[in-house]
Backbone of each chain as ProteinMPNN parsed JSONL, in Angstrom:
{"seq_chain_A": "XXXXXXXXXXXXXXXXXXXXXXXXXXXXXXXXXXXXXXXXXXXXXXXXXXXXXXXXXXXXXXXXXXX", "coords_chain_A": {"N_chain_A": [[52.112, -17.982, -4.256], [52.992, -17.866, -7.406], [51.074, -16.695, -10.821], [50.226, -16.515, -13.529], [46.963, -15.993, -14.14], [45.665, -13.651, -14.795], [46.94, -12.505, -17.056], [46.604, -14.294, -19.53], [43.679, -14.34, -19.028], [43.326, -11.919, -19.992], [44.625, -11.313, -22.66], [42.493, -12.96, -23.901], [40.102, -11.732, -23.78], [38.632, -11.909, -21.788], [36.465, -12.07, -19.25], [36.279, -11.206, -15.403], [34.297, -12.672, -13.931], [33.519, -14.414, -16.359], [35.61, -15.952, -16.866], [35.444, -17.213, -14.109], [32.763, -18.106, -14.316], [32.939, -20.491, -16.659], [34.853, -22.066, -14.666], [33.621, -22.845, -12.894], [33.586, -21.538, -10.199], [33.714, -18.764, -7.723], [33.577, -15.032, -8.624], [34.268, -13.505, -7.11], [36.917, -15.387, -6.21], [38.802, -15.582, -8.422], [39.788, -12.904, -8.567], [40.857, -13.429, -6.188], [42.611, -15.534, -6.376], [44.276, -14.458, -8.74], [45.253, -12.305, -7.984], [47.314, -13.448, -6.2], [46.418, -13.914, -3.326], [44.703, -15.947, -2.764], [45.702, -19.289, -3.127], [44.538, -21.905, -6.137], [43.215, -24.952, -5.438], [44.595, -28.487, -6.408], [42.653, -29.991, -8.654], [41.433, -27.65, -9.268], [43.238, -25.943, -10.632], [44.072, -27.705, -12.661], [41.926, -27.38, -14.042], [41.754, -25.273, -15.024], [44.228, -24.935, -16.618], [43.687, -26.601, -18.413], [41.182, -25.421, -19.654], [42.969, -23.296, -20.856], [44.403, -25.025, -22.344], [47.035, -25.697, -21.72], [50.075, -26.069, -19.75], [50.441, -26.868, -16.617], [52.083, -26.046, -15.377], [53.019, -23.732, -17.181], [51.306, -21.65, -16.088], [50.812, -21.604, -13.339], [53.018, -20.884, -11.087], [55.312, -21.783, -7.919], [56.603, -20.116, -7.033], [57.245, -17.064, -4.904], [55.491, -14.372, -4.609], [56.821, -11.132, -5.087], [56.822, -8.737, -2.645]], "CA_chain_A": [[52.311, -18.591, -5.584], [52.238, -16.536, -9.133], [50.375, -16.941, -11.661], [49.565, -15.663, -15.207], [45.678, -16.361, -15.011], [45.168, -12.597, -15.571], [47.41, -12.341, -18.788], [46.115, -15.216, -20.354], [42.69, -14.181, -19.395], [43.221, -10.526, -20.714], [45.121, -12.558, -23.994], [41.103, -14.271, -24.508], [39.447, -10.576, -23.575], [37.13, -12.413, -21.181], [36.126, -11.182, -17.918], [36.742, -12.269, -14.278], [32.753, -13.355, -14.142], [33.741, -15.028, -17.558], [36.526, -16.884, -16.278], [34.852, -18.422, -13.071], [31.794, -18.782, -14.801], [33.951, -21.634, -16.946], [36.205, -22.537, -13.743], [32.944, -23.098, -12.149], [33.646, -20.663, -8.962], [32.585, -17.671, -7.595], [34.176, -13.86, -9.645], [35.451, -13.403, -5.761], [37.784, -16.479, -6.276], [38.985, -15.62, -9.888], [39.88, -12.096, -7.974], [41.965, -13.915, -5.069], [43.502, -16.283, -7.038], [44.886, -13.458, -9.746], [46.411, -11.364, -6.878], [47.948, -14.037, -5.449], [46.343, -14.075, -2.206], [44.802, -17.483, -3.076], [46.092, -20.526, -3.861], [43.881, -22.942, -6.082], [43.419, -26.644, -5.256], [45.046, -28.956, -7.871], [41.758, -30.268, -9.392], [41.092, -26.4, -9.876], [44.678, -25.273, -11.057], [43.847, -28.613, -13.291], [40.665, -26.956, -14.673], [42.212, -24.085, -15.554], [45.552, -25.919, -17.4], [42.621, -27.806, -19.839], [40.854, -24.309, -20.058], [43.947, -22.644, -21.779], [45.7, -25.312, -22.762], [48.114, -25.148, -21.233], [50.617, -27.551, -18.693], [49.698, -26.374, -14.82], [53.678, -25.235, -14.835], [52.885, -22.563, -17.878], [49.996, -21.213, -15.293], [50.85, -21.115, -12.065], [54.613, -21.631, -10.383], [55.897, -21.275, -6.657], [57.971, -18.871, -6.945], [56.699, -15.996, -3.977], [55.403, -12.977, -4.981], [57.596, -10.26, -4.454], [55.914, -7.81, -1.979]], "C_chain_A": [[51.941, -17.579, -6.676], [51.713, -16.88, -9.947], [50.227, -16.002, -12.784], [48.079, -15.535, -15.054], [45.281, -14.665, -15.494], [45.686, -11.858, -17.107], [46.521, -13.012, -19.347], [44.546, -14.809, -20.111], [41.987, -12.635, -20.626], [43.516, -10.889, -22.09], [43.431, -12.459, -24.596], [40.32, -12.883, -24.129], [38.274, -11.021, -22.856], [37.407, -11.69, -19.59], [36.368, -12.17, -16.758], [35.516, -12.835, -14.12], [33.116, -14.627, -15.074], [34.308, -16.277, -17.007], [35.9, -18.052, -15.339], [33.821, -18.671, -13.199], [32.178, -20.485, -15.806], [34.562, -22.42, -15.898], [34.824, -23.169, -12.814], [33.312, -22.605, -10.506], [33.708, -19.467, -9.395], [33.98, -15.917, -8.579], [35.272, -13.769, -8.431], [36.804, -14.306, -5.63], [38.91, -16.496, -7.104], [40.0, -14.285, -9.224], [41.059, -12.065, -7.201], [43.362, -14.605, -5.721], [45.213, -14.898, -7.875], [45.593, -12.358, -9.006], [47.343, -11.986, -6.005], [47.265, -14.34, -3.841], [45.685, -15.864, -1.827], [44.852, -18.65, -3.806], [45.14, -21.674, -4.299], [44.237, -24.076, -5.727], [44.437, -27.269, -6.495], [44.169, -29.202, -8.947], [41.323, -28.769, -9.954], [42.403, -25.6, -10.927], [44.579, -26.546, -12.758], [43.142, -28.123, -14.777], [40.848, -25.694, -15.339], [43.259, -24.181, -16.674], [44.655, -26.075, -18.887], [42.114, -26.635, -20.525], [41.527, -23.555, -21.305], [44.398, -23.097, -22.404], [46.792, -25.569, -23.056], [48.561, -26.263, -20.29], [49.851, -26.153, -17.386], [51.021, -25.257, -14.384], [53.364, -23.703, -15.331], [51.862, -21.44, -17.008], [50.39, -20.936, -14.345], [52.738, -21.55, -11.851], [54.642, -21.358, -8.914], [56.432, -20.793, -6.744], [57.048, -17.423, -5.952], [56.599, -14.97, -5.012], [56.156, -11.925, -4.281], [56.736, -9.232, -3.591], [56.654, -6.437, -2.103]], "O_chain_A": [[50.999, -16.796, -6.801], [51.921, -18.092, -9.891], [50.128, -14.777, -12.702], [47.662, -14.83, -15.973], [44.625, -14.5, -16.522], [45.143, -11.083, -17.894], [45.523, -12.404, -19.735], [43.937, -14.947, -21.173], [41.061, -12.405, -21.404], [42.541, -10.772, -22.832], [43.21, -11.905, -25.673], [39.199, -13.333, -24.361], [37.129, -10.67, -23.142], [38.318, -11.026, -19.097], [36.575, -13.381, -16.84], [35.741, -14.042, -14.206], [33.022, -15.762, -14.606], [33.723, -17.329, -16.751], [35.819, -19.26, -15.559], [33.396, -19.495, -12.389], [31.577, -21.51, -15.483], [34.838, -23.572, -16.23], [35.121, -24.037, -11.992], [33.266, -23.484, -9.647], [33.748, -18.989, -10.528], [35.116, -16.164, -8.984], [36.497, -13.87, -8.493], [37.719, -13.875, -4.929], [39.9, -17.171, -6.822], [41.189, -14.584, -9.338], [41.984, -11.254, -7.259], [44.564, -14.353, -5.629], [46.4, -14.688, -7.625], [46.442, -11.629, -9.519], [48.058, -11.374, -5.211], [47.89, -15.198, -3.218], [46.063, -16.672, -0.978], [44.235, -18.959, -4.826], [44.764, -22.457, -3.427], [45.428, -24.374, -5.646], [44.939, -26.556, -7.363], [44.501, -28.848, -10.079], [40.867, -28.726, -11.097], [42.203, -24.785, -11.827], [45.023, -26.134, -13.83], [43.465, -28.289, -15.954], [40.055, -25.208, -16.145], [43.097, -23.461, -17.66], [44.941, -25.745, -20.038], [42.35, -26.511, -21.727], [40.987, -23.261, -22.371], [44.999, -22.475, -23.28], [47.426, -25.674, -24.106], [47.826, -27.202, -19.986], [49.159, -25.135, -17.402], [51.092, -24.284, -13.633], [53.361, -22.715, -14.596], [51.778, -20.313, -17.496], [50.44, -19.713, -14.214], [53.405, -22.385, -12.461], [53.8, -20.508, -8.621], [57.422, -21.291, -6.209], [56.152, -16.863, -6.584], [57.34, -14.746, -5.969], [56.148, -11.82, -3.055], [55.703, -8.946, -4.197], [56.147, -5.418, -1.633]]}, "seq_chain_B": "XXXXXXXXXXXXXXXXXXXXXXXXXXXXXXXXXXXXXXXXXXXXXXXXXXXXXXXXXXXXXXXXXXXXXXXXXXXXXXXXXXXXXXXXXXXXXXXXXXXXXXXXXXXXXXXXXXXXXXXXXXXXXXXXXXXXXXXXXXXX", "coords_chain_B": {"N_chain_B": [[32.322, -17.801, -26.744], [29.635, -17.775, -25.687], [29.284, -20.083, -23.729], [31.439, -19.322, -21.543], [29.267, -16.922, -20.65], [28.875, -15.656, -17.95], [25.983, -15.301, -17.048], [24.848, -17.499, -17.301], [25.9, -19.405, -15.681], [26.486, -22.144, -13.817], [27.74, -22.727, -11.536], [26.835, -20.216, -10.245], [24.15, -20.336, -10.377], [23.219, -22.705, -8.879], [24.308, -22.023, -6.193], [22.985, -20.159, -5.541], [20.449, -21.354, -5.769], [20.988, -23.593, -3.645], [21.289, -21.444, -1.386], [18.478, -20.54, -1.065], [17.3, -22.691, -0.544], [18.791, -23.305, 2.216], [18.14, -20.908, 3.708], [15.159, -21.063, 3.516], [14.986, -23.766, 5.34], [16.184, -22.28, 7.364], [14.4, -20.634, 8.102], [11.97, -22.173, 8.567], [12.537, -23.786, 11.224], [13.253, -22.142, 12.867], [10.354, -20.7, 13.162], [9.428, -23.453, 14.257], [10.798, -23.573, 15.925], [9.656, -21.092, 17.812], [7.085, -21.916, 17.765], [7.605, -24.536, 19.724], [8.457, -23.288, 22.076], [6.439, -21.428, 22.784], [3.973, -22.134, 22.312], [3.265, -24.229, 24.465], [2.672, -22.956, 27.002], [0.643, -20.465, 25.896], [-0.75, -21.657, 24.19], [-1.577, -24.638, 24.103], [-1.938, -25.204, 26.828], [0.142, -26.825, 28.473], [-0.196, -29.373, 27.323], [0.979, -32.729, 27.358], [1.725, -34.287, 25.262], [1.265, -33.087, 23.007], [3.353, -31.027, 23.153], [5.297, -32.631, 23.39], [5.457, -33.652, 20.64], [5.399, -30.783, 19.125], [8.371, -30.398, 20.173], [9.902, -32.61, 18.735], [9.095, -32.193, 16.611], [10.295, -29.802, 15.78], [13.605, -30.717, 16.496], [13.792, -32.137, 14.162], [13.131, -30.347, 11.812], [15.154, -28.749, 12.231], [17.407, -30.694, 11.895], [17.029, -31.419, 9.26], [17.886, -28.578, 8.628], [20.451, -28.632, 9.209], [21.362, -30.328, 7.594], [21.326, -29.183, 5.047], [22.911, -26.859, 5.188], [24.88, -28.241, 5.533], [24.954, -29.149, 2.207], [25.075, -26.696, 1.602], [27.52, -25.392, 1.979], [29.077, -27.307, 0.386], [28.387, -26.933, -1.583], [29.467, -24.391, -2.398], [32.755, -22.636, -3.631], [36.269, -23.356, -3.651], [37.669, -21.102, -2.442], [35.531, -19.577, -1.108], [34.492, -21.44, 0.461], [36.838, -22.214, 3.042], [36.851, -19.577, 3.696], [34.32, -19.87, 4.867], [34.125, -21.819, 6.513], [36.439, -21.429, 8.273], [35.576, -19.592, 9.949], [33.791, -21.15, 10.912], [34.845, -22.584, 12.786], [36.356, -21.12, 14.229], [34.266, -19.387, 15.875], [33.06, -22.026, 16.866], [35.133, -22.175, 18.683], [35.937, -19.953, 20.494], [32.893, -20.124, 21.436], [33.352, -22.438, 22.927], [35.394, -22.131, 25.118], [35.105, -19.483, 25.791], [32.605, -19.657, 26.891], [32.594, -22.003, 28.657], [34.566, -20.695, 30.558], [32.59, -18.663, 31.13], [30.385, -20.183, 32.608], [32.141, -20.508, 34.558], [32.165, -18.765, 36.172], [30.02, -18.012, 37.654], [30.224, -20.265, 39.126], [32.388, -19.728, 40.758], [31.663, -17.534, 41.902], [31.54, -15.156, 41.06], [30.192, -13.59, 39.2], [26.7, -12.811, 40.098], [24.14, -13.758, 38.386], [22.553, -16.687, 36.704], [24.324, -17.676, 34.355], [23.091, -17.648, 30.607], [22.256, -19.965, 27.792], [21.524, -18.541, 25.807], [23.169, -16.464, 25.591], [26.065, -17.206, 24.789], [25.497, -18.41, 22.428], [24.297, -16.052, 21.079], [27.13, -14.703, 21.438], [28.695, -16.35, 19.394], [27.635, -16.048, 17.442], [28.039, -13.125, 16.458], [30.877, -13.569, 16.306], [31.269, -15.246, 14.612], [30.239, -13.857, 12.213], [31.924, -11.789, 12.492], [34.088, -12.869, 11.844], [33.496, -13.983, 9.082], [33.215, -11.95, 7.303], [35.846, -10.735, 7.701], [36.84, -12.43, 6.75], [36.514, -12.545, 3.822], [37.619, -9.558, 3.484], [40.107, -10.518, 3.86], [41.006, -11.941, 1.61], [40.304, -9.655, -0.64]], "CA_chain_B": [[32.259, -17.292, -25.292], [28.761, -18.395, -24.628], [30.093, -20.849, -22.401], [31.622, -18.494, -20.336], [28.277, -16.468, -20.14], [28.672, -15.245, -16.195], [25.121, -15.148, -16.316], [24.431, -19.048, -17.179], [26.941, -20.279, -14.704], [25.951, -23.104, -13.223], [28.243, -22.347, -10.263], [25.984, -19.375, -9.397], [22.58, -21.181, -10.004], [23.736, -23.57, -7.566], [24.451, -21.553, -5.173], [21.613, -19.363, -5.129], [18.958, -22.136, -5.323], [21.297, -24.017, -1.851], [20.939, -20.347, -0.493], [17.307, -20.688, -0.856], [16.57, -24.06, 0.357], [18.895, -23.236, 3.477], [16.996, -20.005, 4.162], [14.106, -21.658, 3.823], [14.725, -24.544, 6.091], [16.729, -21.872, 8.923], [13.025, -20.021, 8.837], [11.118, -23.204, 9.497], [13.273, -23.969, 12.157], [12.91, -20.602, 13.843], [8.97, -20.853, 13.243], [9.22, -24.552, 14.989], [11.271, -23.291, 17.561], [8.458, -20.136, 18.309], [5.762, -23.018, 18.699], [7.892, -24.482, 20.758], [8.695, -22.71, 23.132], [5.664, -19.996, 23.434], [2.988, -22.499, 22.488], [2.713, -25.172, 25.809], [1.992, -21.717, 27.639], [-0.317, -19.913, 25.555], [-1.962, -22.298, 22.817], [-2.507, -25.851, 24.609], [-1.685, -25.635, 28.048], [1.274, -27.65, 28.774], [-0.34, -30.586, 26.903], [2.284, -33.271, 26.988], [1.403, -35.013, 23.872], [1.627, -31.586, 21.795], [4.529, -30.243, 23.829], [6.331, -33.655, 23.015], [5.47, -33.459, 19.171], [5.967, -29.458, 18.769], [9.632, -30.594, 19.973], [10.035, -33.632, 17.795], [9.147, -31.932, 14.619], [11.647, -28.92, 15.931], [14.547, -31.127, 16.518], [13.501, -32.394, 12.62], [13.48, -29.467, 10.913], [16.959, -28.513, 13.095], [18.352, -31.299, 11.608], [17.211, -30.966, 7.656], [18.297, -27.516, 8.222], [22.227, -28.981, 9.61], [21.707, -31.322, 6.078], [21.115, -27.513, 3.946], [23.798, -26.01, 5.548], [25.849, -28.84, 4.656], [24.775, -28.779, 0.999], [25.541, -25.492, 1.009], [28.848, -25.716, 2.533], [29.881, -28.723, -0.484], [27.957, -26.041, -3.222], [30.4, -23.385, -2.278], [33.799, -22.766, -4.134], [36.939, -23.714, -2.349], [37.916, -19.92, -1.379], [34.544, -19.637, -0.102], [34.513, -22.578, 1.824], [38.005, -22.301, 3.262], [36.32, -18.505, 4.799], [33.229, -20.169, 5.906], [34.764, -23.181, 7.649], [37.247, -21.031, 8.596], [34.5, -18.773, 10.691], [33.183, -21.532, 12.306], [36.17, -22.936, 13.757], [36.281, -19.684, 15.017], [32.918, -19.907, 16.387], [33.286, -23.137, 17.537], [36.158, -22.388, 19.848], [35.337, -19.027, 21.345], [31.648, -20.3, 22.032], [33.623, -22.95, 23.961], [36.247, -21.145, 25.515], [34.132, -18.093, 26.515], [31.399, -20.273, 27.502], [32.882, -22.795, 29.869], [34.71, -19.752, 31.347], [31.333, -17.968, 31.626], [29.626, -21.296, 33.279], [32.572, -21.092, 35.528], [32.054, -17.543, 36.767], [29.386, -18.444, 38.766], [30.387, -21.715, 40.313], [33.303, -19.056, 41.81], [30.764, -16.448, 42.556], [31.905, -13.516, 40.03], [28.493, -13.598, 38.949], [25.293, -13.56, 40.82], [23.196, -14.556, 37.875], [22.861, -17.609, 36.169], [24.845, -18.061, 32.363], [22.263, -18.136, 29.451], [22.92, -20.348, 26.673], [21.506, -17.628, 24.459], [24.472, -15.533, 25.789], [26.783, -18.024, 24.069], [25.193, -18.07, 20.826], [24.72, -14.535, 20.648], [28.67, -14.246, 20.703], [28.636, -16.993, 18.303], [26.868, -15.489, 15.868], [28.834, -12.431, 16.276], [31.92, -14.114, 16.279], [30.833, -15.991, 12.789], [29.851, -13.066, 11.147], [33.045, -11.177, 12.171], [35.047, -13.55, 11.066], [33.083, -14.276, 7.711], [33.944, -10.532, 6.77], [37.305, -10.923, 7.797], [37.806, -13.541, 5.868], [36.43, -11.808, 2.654], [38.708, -8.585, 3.07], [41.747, -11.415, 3.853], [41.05, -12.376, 0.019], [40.218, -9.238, -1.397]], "C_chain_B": [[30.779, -17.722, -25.0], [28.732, -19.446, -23.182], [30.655, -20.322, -21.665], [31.056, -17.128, -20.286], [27.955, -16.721, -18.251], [27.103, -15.625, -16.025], [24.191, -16.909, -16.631], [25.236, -19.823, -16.436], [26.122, -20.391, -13.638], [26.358, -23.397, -11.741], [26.843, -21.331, -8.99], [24.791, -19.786, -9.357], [22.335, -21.903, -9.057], [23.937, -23.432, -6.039], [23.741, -21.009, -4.552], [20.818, -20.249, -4.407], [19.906, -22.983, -3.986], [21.039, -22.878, -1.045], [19.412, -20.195, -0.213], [16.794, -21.481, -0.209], [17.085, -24.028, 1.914], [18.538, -21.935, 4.154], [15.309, -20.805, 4.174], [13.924, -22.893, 5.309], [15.307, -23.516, 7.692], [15.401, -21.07, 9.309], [12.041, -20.767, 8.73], [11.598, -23.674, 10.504], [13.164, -23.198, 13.219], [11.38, -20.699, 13.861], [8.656, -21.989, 14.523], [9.631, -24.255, 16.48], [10.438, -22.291, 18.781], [7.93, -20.962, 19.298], [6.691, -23.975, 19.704], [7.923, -24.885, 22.071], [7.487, -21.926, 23.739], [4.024, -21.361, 23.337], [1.993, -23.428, 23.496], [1.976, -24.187, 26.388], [0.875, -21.303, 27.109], [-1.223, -20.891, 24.633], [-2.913, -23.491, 23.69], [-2.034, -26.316, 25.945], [-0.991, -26.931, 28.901], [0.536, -29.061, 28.123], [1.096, -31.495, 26.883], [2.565, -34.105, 25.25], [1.844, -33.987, 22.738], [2.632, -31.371, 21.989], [5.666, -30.872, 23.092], [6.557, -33.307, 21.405], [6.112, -32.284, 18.948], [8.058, -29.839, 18.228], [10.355, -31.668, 19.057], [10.051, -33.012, 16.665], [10.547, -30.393, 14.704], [12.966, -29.638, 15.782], [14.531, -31.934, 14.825], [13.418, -31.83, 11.718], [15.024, -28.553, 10.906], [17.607, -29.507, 11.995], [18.341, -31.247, 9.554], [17.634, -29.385, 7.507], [19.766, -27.618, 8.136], [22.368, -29.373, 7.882], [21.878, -30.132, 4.975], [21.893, -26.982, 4.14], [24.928, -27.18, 5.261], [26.242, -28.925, 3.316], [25.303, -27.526, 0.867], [27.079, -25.091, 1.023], [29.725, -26.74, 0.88], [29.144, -27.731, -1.755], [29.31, -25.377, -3.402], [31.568, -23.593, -3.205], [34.802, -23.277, -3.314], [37.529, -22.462, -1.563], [36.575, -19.544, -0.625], [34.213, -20.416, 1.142], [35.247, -22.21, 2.473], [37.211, -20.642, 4.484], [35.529, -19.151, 5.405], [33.477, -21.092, 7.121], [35.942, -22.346, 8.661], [36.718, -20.242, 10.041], [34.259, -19.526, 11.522], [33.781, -22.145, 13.095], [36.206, -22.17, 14.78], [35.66, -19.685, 16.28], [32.845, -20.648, 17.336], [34.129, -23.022, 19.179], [35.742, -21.204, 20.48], [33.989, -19.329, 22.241], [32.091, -21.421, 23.1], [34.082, -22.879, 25.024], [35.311, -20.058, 26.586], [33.365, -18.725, 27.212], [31.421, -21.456, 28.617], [33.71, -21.48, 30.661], [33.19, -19.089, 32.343], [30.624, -18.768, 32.753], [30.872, -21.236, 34.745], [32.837, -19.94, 36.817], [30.994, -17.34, 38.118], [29.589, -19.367, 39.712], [31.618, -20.932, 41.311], [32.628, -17.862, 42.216], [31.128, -15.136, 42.391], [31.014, -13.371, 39.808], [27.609, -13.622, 39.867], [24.666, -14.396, 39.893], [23.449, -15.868, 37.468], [23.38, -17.783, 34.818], [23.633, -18.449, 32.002], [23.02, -18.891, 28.665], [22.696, -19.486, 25.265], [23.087, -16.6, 24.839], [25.647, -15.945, 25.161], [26.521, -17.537, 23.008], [25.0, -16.842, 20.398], [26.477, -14.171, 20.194], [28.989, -14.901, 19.892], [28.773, -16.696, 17.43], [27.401, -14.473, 15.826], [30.229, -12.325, 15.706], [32.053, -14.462, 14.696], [30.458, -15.212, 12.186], [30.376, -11.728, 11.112], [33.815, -11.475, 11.281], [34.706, -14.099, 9.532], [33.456, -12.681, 6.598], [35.136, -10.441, 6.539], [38.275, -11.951, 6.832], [37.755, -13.101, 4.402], [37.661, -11.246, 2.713], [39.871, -9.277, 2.781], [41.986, -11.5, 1.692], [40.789, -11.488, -0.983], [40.981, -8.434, -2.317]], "O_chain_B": [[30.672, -18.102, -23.834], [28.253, -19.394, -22.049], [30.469, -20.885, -20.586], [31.783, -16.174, -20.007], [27.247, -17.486, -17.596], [26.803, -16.218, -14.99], [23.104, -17.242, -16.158], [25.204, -21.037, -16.633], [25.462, -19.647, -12.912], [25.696, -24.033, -10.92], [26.319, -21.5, -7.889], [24.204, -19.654, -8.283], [21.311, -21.808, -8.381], [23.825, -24.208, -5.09], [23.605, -21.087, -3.331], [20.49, -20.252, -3.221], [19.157, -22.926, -3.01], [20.553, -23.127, 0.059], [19.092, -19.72, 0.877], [15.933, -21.249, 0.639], [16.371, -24.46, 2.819], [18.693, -21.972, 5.374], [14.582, -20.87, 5.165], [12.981, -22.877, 6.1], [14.985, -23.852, 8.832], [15.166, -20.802, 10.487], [10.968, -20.166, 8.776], [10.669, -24.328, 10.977], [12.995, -23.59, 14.374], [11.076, -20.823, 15.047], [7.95, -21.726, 15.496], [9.166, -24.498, 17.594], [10.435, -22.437, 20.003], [7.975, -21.046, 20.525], [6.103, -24.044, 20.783], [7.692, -25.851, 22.798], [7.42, -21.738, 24.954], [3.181, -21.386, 24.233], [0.765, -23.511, 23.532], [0.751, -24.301, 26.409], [-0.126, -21.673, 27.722], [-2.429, -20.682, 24.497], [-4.119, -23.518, 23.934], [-1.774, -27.487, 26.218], [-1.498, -27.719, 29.7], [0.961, -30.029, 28.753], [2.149, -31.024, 26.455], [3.521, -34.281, 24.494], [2.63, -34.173, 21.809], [3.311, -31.441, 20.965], [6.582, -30.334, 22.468], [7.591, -32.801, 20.968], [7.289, -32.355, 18.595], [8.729, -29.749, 17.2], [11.502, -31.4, 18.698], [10.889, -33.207, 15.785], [11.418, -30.14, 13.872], [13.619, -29.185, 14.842], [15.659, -32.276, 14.471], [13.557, -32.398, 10.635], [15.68, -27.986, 10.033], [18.376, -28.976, 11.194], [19.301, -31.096, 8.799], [17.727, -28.92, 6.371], [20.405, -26.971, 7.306], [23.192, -28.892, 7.104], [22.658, -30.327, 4.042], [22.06, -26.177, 3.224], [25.934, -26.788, 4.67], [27.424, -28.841, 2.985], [26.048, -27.319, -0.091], [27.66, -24.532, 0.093], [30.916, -26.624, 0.589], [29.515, -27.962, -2.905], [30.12, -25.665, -4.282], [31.578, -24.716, -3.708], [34.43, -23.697, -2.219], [37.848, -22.543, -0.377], [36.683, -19.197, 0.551], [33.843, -20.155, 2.287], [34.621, -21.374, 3.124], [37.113, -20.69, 5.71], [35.746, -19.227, 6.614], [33.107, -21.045, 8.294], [36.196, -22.794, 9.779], [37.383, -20.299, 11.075], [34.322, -19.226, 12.714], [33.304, -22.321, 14.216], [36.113, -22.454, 15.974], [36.154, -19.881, 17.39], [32.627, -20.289, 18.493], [33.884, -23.512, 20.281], [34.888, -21.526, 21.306], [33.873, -18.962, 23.41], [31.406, -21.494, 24.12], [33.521, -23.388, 25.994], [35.046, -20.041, 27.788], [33.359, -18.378, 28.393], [30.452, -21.767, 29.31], [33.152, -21.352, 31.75], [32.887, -19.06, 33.536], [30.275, -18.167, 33.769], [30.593, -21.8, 35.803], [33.4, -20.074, 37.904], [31.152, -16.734, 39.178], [29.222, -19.318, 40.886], [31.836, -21.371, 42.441], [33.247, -17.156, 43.013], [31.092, -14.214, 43.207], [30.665, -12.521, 40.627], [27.692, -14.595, 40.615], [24.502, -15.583, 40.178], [24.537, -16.336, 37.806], [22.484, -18.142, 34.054], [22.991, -19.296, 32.623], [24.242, -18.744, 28.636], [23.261, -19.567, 24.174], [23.861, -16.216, 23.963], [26.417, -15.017, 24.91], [27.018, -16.519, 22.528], [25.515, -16.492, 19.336], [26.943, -13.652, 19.18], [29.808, -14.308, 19.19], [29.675, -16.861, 16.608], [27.569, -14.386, 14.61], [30.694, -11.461, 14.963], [32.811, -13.982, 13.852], [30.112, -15.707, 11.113], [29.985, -10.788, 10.42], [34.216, -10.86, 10.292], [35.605, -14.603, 8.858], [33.85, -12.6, 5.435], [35.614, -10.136, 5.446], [39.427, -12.158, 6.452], [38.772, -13.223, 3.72], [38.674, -11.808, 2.298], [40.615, -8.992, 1.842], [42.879, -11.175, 0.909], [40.873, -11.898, -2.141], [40.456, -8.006, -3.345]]}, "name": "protein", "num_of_chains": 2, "seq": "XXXXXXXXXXXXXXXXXXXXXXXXXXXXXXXXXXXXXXXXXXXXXXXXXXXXXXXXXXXXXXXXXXXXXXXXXXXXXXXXXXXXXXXXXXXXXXXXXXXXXXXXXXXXXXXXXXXXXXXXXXXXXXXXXXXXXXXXXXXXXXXXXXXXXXXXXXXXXXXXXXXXXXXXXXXXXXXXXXXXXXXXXXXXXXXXXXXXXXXXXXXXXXX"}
């Protein structure tokens, strides 16, 4: 799955600490997520949406990462 | 941005102080388990009364340690979890696997000796703290 969270966090000049200090999980998570390797929950993909602002679509989509 | 001050996140406070309380309870556990085991022998000479208790309060600090390691388990994030649970699955099945094999090495007489059950948990714990690595790099 792809995701923006590292635009939008670079956008707000906050840090990956920053981020999952807010998201309430760990920098390692914030890390996974933002490379794609993992996929948040919904209640977390949720928490992140409210964070920015944002719908859940503008944030994350299915669409594969190209390798 | 105070609010997303890394170093007041309530995530990581959380985590720490469950990392503490379940270190704490896995080295009273190991203490309980010492006495024991070593103390019928050397302290009070197979007393049964002591012997009985020793093991009573062992199998009681065993089990508030299972309850700490659960807490800690439900502190965790969900990519953390997802490795840790992931480990002991792992764990789980090899220590079964390997270990009814092992038990069955002798009953066909590949073995002389007898299977330990520390021989198990040794690969266990190997096993679980391969695969807790493994599961990092997977995510890094």
């Amino acid at each position: 799955m792809k995701n923006r969270l590292k635009v939008l966090r670079a956008e707000r000049d906050w840090t990956q600490a920053q981020l999952a200090s807010a998201l309430g999980v760990s920098r390692q998570t914030i890390n996974a997520i933002e490379k794609g390797k993992f996929d948040p929950s919904l209640p977390l993909a949720f928490k992140a949406a409210r964070l920015f602002n944002l719908a859940i679509e503008e944030i994350f989509n299915d669409e594969v990462e190209a390798l | 941005m105070t609010k997303l001050d890394c170093e007041n996140s309530s995530y990581q406070t959380k985590n720490n102080a469950n990392t503490i309380i379940l270190r704490n309870w896995t080295f009273a556990w190991v203490i309980t388990m010492a006495i024991a085991a070593f103390s019928p022998k050397f302290i009070w000479d197979f007393n049964t009364a002591l012997t009985i208790a020793a093991v009573l309060i062992n199998l009681a600090v065993g089990f508030k340690m299972l309850v700490a390691n659960r807490d800690y388990l439900r502190g965790l994030d969900e990519m953390q979890r997802t490795i840790l649970l992931e480990a002991m699955a792992l764990a789980l099945g090899v220590g079964l696997v390997v270990g009814l094999s092992y038990e069955l090495l002798e009953d066909i007489k590949l073995i002389t000796y007898q299977p330990e059950i520390p021989h198990i948990v040794f690969l266990m714990v190997i096993t679980y703290g391969l695969a807790v690595v493994s599961g990092h790099r997977k995510y890094q």
